[in-house]
TIFIGU-644840 format. One record per residue (C-alpha): residue in three letters; x, y, z negated. Coordinates in nm, 3 decimals. Layout:
% residues N
ala / X / Y / Z $
...
END
This chain:
% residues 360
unk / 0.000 / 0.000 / 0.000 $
unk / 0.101 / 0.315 / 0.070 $
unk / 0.084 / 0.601 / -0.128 $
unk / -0.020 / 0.957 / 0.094 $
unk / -0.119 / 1.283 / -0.005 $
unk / -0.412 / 1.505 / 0.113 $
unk / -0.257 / 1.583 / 0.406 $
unk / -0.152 / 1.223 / 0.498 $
unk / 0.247 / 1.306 / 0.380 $
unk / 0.413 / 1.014 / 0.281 $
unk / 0.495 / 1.016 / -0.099 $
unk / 0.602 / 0.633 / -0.161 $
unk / 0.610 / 0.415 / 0.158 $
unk / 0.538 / 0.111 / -0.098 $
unk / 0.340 / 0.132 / -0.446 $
unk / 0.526 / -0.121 / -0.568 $
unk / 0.842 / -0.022 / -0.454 $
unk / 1.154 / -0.139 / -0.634 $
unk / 0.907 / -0.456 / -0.769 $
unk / 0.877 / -0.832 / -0.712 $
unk / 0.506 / -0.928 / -0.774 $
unk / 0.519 / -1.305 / -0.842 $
unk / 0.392 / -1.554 / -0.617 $
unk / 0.236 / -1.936 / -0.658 $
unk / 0.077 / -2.087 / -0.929 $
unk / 0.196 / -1.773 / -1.169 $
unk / -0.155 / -1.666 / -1.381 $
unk / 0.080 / -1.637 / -1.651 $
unk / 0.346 / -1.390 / -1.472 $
unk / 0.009 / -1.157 / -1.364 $
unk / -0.106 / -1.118 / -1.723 $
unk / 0.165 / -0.870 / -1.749 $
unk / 0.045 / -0.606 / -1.529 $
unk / -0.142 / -0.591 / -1.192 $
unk / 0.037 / -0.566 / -0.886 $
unk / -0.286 / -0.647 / -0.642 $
unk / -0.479 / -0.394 / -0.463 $
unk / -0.853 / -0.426 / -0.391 $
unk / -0.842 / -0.290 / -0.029 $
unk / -0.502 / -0.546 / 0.045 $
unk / -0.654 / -0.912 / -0.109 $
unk / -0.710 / -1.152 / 0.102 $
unk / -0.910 / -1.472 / 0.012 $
unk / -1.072 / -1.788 / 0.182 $
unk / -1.435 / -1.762 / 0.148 $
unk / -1.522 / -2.064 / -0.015 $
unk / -1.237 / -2.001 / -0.314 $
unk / -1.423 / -1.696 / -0.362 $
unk / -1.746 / -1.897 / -0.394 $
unk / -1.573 / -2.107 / -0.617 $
unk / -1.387 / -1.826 / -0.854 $
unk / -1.700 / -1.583 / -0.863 $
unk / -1.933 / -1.417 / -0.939 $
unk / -1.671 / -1.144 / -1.131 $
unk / -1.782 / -1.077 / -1.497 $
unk / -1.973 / -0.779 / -1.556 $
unk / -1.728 / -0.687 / -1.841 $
unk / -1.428 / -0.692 / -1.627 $
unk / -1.261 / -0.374 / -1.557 $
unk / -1.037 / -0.449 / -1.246 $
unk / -1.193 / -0.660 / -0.962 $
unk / -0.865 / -0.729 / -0.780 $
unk / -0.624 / -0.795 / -1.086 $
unk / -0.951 / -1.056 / -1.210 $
unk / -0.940 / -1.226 / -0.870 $
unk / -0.559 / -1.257 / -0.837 $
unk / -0.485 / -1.414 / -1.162 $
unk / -0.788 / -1.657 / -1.103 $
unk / -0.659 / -1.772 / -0.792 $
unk / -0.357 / -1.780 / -0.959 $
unk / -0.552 / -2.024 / -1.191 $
unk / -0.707 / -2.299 / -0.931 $
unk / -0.411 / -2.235 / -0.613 $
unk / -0.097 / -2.054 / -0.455 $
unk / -0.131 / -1.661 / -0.415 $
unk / 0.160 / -1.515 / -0.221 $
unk / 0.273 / -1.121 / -0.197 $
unk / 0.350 / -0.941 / 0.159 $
unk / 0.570 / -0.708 / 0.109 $
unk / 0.467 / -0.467 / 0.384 $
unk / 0.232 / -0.228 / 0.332 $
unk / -0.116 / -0.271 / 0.510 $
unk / -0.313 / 0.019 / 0.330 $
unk / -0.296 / 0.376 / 0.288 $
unk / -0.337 / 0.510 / -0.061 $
unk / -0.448 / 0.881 / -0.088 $
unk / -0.283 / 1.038 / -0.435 $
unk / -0.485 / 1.305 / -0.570 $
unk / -0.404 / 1.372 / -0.957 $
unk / -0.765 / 1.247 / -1.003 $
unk / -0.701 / 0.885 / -0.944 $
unk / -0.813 / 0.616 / -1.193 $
unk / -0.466 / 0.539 / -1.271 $
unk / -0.196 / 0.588 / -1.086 $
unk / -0.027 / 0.928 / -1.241 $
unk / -0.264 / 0.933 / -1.513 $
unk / -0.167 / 1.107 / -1.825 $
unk / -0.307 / 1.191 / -2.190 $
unk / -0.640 / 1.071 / -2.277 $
unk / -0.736 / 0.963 / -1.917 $
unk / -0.423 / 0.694 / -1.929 $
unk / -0.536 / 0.573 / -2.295 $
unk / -0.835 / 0.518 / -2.154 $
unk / -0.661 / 0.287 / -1.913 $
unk / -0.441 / 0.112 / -2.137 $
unk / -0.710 / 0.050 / -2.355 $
unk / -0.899 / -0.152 / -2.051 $
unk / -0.576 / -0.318 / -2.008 $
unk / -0.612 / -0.428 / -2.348 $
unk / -0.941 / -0.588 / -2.366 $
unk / -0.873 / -0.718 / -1.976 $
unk / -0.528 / -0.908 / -2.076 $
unk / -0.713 / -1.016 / -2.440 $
unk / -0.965 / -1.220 / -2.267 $
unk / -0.735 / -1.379 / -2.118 $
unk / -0.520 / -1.445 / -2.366 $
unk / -0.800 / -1.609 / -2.539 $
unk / -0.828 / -1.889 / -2.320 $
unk / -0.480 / -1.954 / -2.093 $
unk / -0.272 / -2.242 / -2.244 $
unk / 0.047 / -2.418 / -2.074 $
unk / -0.155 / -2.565 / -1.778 $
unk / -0.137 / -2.188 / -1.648 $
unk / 0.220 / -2.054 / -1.802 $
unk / 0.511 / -2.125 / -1.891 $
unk / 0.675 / -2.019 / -2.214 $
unk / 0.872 / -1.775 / -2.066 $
unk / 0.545 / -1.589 / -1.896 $
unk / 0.306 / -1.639 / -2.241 $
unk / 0.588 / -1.479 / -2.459 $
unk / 0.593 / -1.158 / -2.189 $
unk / 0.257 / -1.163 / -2.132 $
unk / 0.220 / -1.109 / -2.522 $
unk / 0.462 / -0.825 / -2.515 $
unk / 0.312 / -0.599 / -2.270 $
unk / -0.037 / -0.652 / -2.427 $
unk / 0.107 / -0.533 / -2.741 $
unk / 0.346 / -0.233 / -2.540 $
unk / -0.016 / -0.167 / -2.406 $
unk / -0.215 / -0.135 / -2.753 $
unk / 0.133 / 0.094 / -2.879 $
unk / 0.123 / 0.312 / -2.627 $
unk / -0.244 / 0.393 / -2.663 $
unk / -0.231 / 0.398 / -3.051 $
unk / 0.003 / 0.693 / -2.996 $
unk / -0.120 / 0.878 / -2.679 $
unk / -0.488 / 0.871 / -2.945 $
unk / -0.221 / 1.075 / -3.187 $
unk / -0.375 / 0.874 / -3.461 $
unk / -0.280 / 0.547 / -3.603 $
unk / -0.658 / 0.474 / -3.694 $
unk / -0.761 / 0.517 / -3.306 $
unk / -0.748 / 0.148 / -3.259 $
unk / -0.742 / 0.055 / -2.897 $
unk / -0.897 / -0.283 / -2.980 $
unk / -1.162 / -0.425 / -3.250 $
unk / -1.259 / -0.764 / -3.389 $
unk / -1.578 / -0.848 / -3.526 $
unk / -1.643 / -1.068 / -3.811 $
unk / -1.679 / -1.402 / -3.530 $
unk / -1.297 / -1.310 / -3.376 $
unk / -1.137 / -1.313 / -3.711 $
unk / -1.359 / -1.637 / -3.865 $
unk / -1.222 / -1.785 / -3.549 $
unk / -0.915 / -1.648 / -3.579 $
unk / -0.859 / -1.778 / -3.910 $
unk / -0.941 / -2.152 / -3.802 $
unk / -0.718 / -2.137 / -3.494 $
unk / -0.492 / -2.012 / -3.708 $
unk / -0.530 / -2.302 / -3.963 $
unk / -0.529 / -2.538 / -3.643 $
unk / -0.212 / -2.429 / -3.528 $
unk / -0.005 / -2.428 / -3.884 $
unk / -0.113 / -2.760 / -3.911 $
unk / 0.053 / -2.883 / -3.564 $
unk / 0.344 / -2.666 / -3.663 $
unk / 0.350 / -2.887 / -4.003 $
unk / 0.354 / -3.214 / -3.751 $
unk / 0.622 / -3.058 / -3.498 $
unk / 0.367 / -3.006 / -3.251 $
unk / 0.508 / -2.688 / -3.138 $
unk / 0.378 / -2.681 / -2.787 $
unk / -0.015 / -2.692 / -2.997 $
unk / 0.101 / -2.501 / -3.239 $
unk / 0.195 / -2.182 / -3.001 $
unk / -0.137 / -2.235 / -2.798 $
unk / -0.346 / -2.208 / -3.115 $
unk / -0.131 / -1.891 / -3.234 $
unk / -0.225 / -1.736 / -2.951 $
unk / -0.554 / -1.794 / -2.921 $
unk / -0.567 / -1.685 / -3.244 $
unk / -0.347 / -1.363 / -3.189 $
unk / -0.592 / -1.264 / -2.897 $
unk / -0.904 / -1.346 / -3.107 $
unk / -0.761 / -1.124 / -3.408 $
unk / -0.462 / -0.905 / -3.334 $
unk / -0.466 / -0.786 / -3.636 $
unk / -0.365 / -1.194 / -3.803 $
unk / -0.022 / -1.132 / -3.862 $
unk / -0.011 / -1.454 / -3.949 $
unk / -0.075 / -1.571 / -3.602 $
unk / 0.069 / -1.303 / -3.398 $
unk / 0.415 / -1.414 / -3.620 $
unk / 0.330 / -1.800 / -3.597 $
unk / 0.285 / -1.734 / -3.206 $
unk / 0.678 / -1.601 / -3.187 $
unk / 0.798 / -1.856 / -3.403 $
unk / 0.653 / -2.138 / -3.195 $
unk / 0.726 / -1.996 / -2.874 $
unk / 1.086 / -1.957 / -3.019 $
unk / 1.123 / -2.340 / -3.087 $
unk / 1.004 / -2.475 / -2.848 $
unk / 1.323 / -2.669 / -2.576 $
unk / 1.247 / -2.308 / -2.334 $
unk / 1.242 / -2.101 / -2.636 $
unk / 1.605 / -2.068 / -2.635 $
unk / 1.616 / -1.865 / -2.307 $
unk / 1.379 / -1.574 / -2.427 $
unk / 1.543 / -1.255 / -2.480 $
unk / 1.650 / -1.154 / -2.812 $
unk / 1.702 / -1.498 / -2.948 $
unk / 2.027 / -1.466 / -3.044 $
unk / 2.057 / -1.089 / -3.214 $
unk / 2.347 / -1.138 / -3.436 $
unk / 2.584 / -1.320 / -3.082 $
unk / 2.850 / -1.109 / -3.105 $
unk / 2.847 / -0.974 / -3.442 $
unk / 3.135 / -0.964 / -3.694 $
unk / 3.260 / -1.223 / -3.914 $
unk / 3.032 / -1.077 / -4.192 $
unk / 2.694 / -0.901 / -4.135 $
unk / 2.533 / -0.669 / -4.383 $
unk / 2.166 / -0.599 / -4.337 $
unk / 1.935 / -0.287 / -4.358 $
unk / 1.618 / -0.151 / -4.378 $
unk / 1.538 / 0.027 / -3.999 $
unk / 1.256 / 0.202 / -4.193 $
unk / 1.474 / 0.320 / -4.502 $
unk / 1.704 / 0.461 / -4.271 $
unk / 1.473 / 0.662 / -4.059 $
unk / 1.352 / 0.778 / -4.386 $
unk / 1.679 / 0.861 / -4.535 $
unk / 1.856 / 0.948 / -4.238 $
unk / 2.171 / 0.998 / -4.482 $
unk / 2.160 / 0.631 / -4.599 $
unk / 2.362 / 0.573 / -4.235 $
unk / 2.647 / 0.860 / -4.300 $
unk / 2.635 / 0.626 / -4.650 $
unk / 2.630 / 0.281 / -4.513 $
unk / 2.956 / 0.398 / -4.300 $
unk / 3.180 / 0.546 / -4.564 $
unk / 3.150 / 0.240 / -4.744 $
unk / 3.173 / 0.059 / -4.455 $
unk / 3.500 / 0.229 / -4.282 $
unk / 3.788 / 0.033 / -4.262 $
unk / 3.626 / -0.357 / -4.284 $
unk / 3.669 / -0.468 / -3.950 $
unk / 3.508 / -0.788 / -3.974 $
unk / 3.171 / -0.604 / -4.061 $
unk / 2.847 / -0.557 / -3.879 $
unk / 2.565 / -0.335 / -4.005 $
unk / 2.251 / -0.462 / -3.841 $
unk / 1.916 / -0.297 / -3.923 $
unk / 1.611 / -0.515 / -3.957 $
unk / 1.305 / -0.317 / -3.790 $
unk / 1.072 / -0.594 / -3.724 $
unk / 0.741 / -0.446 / -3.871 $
unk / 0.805 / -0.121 / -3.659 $
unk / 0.704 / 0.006 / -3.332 $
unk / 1.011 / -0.053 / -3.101 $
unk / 0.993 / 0.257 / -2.846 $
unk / 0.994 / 0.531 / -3.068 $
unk / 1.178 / 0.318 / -3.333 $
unk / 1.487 / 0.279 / -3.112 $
unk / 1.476 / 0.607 / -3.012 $
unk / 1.520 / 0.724 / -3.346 $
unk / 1.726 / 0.466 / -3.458 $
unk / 1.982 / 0.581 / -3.156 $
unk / 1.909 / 0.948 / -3.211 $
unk / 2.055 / 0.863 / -3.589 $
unk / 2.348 / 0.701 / -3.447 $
unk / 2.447 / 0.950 / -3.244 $
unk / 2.381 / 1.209 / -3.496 $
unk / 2.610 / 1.019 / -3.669 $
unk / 2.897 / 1.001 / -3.468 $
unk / 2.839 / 1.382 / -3.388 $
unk / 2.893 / 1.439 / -3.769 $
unk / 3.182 / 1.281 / -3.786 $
unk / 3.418 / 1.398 / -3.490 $
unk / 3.314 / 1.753 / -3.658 $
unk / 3.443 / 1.633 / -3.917 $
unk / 3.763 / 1.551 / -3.771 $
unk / 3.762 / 1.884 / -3.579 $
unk / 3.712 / 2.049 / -3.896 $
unk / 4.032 / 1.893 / -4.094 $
unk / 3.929 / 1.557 / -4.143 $
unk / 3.863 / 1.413 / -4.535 $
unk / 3.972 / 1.804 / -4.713 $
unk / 3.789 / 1.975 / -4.458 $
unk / 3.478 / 1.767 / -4.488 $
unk / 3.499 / 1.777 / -4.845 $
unk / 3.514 / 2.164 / -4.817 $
unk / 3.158 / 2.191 / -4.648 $
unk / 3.017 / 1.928 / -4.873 $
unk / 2.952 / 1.676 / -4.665 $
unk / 3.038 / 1.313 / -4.746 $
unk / 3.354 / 1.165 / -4.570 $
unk / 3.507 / 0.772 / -4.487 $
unk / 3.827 / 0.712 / -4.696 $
unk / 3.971 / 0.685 / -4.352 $
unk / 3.886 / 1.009 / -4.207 $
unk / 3.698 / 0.887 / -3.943 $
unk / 3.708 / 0.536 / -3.792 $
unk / 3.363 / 0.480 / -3.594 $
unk / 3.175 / 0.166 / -3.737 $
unk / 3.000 / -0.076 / -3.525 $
unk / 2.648 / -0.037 / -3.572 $
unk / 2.387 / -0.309 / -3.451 $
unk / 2.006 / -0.204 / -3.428 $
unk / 1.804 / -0.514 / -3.434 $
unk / 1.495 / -0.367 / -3.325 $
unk / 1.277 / -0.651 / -3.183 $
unk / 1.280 / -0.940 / -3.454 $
unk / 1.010 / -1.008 / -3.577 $
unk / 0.980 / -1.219 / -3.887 $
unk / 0.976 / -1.531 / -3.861 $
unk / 1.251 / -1.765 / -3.981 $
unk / 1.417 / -1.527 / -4.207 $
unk / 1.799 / -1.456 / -4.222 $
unk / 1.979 / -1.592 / -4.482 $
unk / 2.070 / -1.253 / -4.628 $
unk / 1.916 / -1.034 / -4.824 $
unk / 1.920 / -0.588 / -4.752 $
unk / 2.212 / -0.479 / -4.843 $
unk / 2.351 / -0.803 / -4.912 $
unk / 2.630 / -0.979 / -4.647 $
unk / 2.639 / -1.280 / -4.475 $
unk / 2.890 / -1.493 / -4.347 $
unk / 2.829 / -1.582 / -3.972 $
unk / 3.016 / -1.687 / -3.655 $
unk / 3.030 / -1.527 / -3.360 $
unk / 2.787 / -1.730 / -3.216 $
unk / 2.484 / -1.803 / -3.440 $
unk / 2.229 / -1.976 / -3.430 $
unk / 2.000 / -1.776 / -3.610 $
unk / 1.707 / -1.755 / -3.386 $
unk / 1.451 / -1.481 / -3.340 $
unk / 1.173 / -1.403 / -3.132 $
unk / 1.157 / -1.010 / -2.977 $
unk / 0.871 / -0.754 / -3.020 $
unk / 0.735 / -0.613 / -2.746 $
unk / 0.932 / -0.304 / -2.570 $
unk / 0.764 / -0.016 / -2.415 $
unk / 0.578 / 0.031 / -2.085 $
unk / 0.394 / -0.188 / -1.849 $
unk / 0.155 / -0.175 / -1.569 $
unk / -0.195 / -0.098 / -1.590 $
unk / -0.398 / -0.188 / -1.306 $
unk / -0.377 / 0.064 / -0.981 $
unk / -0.593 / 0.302 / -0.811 $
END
């Protein structure tokens, strides 16, 4: 599709320039986002039959109809473009800011949920449920903030979701407690969709993905590869709150090479939370080479400011910012742990920001 502007000026020769829409038996991969166009699809006849009539309920026509063939056969993406798409800052999506994109996301929420509610391993693979998680939660952040209010809840459950939440979730501990772990992650996340507010499932549904043979190759499964010999662990939240607990955590830290500070901000959002979290490193670092400029330990001292017995040495500073709990660490905040290079302390990422919405 390509995108034109009232005059017929091309502004993007391809809408989904730069992407690589999946193709085949991939319901799973389309859950993250909807690369299909209404005025592009192409479908035999009788699988429509067969696939239809489209819910009332659901909000996009074309992403529905993809990820249900996507369900029953093969879809395949041509990458030229066969449509012209006329931009005009009053689209239904595309460019959409403020409230008009919350309202978007917020369809993209309840679309990807119903899904979620139902799609087990005969339509995913581990790899495409764990993603397909994340950007239905990078969906709900982003509209919890654009509302400016952390009570504007882009979702709700009614007294049914949770009752049934709660027994999926009981369902799936259970197979967890046998070493079904392929059960187990189904029921978390049928249970997650039913009730995103269960952290018990949305937790269990990490864990289990995380376990499971394919679990190992999801990102953020290993966020300690690489550390130091010991690693001392943090509070993300205390830091952000305290931004002077970092300046703190480096002077006593300066000089032990075999250390690695890692901050533990599972139970935060991750965009803005890494944004802060590197805004405070940075600020950091900026303190310091002042402080060099500006006579090193005396000078520092001078302008009351606290100072590394060393004068300066940069410590390494790891922001874990997608584990979630679930399998905790064997040590404690502020407490260090001995670890190799290579541990195999496994954890399952939090979503990270942005994702597609639907098109139009």
């Amino acid at each position: 599709m390509t995108v034109i502007d009232a005059h017929g000026k091309v502004l993007q020769a391809s809408w989904l320039a730069g992407d690589d829409p999946p193709s085949g038996r991939c319901a799973g991969a389309l859950l993250t986002g909807n690369p299909a166009t209404a005025s592009s699809i192409l479908m035999r006849a009788e699988l429509v039959r067969d696939l239809g009539p489209i819910p009332a309920e659901m909000s996009w026509a074309d992403w529905w109809l993809a990820l249900r063939a996507a369900q029953v056969s093969r879809v395949a993406y041509l990458p030229e473009p066969r449509t012209l798409y006329r931009f005009t800052g009053e689209n239904m999506s595309l460019g959409t800011q403020g409230a008009k994109r919350r309202g978007e996301l917020v369809k993209a929420c309840a679309f990807q949920r119903s899904f979620l509610r139902t799609i087990d391993f005969a339509d995913a693979t581990v790899a495409q449920l764990h993603e397909a998680w994340r950007a239905f939660e990078r969906n709900a952040y982003e509209a919890t903030e654009l509302a400016g209010s952390p009570f504007a809840a882009p979702l709700h459950a009614t007294p049914e979701d949770r009752d049934a939440a709660r027994a999926l979730c009981a369902a799936a501990r259970a197979a967890a407690d046998r070493g079904a772990w392929r059960e187990a992650a189904i029921g978390y996340l049928h249970a997650a969709a039913s009730d995103p507010w269960l952290e018990e499932a949305r937790e269990g549904l990490l864990v289990a993905l995380a376990t499971l043979p394919e679990g190992a190759e999801l990102p953020g499964q290993r966020p300690l590869e690489g550390a130091r010999g010991f690693v001392v662990l943090a509070r993300a939240d205390e830091m952000l709150a305290a931004p002077s607990l970092l300046a703190d955590f480096g002077a006593a830290m300066d000089g032990l090479d075999e250390v690695t500070l890692a901050l533990d901000a599972s139970d935060l959002p991750p965009e803005p939370t890494a944004a802060r979290l590197s805004d405070a490193v940075l600020g950091h670092r900026h303190r310091r080479r002042r402080r060099r400029r500006c006579g090193g330990r005396d000078g520092a001292a001078r302008r009351g400011r606290p100072c590394p017995p060393d004068g300066g040495r940069t410590t390494r500073c790891t922001a874990s910012v997608r584990a979630p709990r679930g399998p905790r660490s064997r040590c404690s905040p502020g407490s260090a742990w001995r670890s190799s290079a290579r541990s195999p302390h496994r954890t399952a990422p939090r979503p990270e920001p942005s994702a597609q919405t639907g098109h139009n």
